[in-house]
Legacy VTK file of the C-alpha trace (Angstrom):
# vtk DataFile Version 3.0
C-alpha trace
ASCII
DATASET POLYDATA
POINTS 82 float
14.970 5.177 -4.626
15.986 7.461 -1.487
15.474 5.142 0.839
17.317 1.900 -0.809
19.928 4.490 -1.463
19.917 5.476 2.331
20.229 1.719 3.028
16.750 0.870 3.897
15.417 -2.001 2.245
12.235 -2.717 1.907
11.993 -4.593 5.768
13.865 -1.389 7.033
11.226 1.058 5.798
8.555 -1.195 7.141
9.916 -0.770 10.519
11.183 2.646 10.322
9.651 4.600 13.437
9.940 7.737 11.596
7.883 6.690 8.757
4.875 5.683 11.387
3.082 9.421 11.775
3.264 9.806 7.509
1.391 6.576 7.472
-2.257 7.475 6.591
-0.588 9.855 4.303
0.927 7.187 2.374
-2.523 5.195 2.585
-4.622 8.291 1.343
-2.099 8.791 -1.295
-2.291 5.081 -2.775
-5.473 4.599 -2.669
-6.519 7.940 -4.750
-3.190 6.334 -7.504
-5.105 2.913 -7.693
-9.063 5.252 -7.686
-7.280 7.167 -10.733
-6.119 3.949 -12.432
-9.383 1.991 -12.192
-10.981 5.295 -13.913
-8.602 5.137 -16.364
-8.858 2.089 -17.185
-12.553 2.210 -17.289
-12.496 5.078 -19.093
-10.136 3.525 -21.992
-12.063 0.143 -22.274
-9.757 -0.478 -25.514
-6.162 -1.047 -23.219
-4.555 -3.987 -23.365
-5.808 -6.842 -20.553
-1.884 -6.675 -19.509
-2.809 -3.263 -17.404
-6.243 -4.207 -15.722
-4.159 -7.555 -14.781
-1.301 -5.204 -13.090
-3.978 -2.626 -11.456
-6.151 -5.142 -9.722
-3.339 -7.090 -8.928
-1.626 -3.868 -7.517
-5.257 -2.872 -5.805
-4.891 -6.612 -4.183
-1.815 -6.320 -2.918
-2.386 -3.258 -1.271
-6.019 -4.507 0.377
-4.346 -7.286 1.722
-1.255 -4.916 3.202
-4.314 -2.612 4.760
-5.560 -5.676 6.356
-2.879 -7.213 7.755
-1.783 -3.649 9.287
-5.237 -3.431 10.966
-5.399 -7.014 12.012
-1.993 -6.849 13.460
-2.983 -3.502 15.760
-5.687 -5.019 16.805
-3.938 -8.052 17.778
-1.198 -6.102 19.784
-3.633 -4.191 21.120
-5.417 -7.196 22.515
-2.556 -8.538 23.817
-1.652 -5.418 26.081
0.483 -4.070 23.602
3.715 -6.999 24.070
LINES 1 83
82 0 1 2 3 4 5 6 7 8 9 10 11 12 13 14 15 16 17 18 19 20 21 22 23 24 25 26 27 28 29 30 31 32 33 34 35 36 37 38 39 40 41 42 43 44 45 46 47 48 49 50 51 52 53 54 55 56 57 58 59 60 61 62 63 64 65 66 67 68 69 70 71 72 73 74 75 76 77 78 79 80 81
C-alpha cells in the first residue's frame, strides 16, 4: 500500500534500485510466511481445500519468481553483465 501510494506499481518496485540490498530480506521473510502456512495448514487438517489451493498456489508463484531471479543473474552474468 506505500508503495502504490508512492506511485510505484508493481513493475516500478521490481526495478526499484533501492529495493535491491533488502532483497534476501524480503526472500527470508516470505519464505518463513509460506513455512508457517504449510504448518498451519498441516496442523488444522479440517480447513477448507479453498486455503491449501491458495498456499501452494502462493508457494508456486513465489518458486517460480526465485527461479527466474536466479536464472536471470546468471544469464547477465554470462553475458558480461550487458
Amino acid at each position: 500500500m506505500v508503495f502504490a501510494s508512492l506511485g510505484l506499481s508493481g513493475v516500478g518496485i521490481a526495478t526499484a534500485a533501492f529495493l535491491t540490498p533488502y532483497k534476501p530480506v524480503f526472500l527470508g521473510a516470505t519464505i518463513a510466511l509460506l513455512g508457517a502456512a504449510h504448518f498451519l495448514l498441516r496442523k488444522k487438517s479440517t480447513g477448507s481445500p479453498w486455503n491449501t489451493r491458495i498456499v501452494w498456489g502462493a508457494t508456486a508463484l513465489v518458486a517460480g519468481q526465485l527461479v527466474y531471479s536466479v536464472v536471470n543473474t546468471w544469464l547477465v552474468s554470462a553475458n558480461g553483465g550487458q
